[in-house]
Structure formats: structure tokens, C-alpha cells
N, C-alpha and C positions, 0 to 999 in steps of 0.2 A: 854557180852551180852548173850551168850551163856547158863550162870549159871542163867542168870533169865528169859529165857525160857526155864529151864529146870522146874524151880520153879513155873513157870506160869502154866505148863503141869500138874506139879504133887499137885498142887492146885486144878485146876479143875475136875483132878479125884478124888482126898478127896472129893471134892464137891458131886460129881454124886452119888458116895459110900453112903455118909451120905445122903444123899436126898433116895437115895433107900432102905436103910435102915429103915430112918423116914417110908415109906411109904409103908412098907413090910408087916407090920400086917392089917387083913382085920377090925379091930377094929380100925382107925386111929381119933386121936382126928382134929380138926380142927388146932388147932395150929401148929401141927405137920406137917400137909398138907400143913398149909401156909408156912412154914421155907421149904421143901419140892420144893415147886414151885418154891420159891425165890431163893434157891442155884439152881435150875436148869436152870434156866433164867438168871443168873450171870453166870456159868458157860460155856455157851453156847455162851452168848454174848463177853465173853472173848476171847472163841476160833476164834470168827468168829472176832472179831476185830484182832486177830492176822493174821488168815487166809488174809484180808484185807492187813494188815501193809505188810505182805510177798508180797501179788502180785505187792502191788505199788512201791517194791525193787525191783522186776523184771523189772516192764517197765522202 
């Protein structure tokens, strides 16, 4: 369990990476923006779903 949340981790930061990347130049096409949004809102809802899954191991 361990190795695919390590993978899950290091997933979502490729995600962030390349989204900030996409969106780094001040010339950005639309397309770029959209893939941009979309791994950011994937990556984020990832985290927080796992944020979730941990807490309801606790109680």
C-alpha cells in the first residue's frame, strides 16, 4: 500500500510541475491552459481524496 502512495504522491507532483510549466509563458495558448487547469484540478482532488481516505483510518 505503501508503494502506491508513494506513486500516487509522486503523480500529483508531475501533475503540478507540468501544469506550471504549461502555464509559465506569458504567451499561453488556450489549449495549454485548458490541460493546465485540468491536471491541476486532478491533482488536487487526488490529494484531498486521499487526505479523506487517511482521516476515515483514523476514526
Amino acid at each position: 500500500m505503501k508503494v502506491i502512495r508513494w506513486i500516487q504522491n509522486l503523480a500529483a507532483i508531475a501533475a503540478l510541475v507540468l501544469a506550471l510549466n504549461l502555464a509559465d509563458g506569458l504567451e499561453i495558448s488556450f489549449k495549454d491552459a485548458c490541460t493546465a487547469g485540468v491536471l491541476l484540478v486532478l491533482s488536487v482532488a487526488m490529494l484531498l481524496g486521499r487526505a479523506l481516505e487517511e482521516e476515515r483510518r483514523v476514526e
